[in-house]
C-alpha positions as CSV (number, residue, x, y, z in Angstrom):
1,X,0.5,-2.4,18.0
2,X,-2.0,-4.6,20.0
3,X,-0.2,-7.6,20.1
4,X,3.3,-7.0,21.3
5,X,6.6,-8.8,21.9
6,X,8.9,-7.6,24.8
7,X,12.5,-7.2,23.1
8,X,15.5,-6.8,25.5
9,X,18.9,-5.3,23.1
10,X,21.8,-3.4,24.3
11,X,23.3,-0.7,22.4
12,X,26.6,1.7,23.4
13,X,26.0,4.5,25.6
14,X,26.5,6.8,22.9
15,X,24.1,5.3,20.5
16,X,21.5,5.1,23.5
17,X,22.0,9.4,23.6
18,X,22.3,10.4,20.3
19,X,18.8,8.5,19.5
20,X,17.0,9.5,22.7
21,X,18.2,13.0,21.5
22,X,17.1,12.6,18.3
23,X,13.6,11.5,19.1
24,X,12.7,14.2,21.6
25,X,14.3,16.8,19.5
26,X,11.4,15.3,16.9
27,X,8.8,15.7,19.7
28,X,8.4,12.5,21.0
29,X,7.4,10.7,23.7
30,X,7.2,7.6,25.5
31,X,6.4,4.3,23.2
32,X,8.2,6.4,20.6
33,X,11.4,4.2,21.2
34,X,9.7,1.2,20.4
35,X,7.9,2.0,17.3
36,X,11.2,3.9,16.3
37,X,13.2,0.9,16.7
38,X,10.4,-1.6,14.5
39,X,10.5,1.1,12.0
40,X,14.0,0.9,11.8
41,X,14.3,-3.1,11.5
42,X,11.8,-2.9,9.0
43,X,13.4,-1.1,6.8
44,X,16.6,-2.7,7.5
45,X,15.1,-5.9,6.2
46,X,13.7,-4.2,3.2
47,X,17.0,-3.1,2.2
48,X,18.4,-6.3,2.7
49,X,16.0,-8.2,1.1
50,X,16.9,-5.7,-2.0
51,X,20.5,-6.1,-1.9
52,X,19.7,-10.0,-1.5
53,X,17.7,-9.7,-4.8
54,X,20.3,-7.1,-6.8
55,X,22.9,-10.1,-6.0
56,X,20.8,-12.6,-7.2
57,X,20.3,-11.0,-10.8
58,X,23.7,-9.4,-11.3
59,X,24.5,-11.8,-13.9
60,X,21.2,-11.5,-15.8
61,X,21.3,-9.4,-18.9
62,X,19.4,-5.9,-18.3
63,X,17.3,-6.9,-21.3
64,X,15.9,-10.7,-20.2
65,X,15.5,-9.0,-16.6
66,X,13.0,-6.2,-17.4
67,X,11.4,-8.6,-20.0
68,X,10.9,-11.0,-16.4
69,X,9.6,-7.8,-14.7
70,X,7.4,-6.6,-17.7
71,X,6.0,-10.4,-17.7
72,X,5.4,-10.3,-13.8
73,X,3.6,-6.9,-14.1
74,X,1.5,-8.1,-17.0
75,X,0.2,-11.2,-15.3
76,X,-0.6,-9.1,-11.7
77,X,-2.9,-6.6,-13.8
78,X,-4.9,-9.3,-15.8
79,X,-4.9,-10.8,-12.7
80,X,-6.6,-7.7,-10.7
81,X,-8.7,-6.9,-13.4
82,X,-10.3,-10.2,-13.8
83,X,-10.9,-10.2,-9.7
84,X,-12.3,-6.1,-10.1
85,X,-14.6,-7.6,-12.9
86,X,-15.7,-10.7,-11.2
87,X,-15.9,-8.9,-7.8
């Protein structure tokens, strides 16, 4: 992380102990914190980006979405191939 952005969050007391126990049962040390806590929004936007998405095509019948996703797919590896062969 070269470029960094200072964050100031509170949390409860015992959410503070049971994570600071967590990471130095796991070894680790100072700076861990922080990339602990931007590996854990990270994946917490992820999963709600998923969710978000799941949501969004609940209504959509099984069948038309996986022929959407077998479309997507198809065009991506024509498109990558024609780059690997140009490039």
């Amino acid at each position: 992380m070269a470029d960094t952005v200072r964050w100031t969050i509170s949390v409860s007391p015992e959410t503070d102990l049971s994570l600071r126990g967590f990471l130095g049962a796991q070894g680790m040390k100072k700076g861990d914190l922080s990339k602990f806590v931007e590996d854990a929004v990270r994946w917490r936007m992820l999963d709600r980006t998923v969710q978000m998405v799941k949501a969004r095509n609940q209504d959509i019948a099984t069948d038309a979405l996986e022929t959407m996703i077998d479309e997507a797919v198809r065009a991506v590896r024509a498109e990558r191939k024609a780059t690997a062969q140009n490039g």
